[in-house]
C-alpha positions as CSV (number, residue, x, y, z in Angstrom):
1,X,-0.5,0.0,9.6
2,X,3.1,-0.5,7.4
3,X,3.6,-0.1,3.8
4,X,0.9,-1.6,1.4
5,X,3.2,-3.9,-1.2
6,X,2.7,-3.8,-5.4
7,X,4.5,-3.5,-8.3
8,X,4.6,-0.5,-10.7
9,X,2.7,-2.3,-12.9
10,X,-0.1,-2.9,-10.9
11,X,-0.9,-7.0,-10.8
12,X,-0.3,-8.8,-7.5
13,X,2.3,-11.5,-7.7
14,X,0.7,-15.3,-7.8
15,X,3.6,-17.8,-7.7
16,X,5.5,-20.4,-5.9
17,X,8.3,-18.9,-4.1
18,X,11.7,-20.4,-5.2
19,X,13.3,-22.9,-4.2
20,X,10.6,-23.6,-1.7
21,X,8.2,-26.2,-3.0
22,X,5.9,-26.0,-0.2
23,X,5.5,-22.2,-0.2
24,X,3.4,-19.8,-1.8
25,X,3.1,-16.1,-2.2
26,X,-0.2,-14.1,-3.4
27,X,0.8,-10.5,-2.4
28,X,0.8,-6.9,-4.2
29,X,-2.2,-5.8,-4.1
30,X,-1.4,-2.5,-2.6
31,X,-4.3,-0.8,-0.5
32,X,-6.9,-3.0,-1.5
33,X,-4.9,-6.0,-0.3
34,X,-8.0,-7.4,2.7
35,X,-10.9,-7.1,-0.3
36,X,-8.6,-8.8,-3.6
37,X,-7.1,-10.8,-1.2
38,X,-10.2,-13.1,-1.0
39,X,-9.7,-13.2,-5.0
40,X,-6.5,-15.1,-5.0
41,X,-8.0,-18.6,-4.0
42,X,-8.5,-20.0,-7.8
43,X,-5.3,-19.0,-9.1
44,X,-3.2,-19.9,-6.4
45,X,-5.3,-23.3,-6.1
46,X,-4.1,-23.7,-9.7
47,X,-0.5,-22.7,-8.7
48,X,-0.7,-25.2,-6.0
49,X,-2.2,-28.1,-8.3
50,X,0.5,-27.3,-11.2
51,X,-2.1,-25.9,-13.7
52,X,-1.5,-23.1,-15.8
53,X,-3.4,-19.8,-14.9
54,X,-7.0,-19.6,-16.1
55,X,-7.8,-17.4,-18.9
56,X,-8.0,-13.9,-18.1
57,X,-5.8,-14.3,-14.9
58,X,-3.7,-11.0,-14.3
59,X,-0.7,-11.8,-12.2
60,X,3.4,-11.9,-11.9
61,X,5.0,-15.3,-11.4
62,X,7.6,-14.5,-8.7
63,X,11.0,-14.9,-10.2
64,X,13.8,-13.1,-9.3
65,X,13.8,-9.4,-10.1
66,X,9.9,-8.8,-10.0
67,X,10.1,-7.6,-6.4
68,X,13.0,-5.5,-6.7
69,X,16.0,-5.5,-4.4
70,X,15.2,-5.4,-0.7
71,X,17.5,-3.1,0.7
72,X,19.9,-4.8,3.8
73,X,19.3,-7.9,2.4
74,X,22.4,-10.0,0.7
């Protein structure tokens, strides 16, 4: 099935992917990815509508560094 992506600390990332306005990213969620997965439709609708994340939201803006280096890449 392939590795299961999440950060060490836990909280999925929930962000606009740089320097591409018209894509998103809601991933790191490790194992549990298909069942939280459903869970990422409000925040990333307020990502998408440029709101600021409701109260009590747990998640990593994507910005470089928070996904670590991916190796082969330049």
């Amino acid at each position: 099935m392939g590795g299961r992506p999440f950060l060490p600390d836990g909280l999925p990332v929930i962000d606009r992917v740089p320097e591409h306005d018209n894509a998103f990213a809601a991933t790191g969620h490790g194992m549990l990815g298909v069942t939280l997965g459903a869970g990422d439709r409000a925040p990333l609708g307020r990502v998408y509508a440029h709101r600021p994340p409701s109260r009590g939201t747990h998640a990593v803006p994507l910005r470089p560094g928070v996904l670590g280096e991916a190796p082969g890449l330049p």
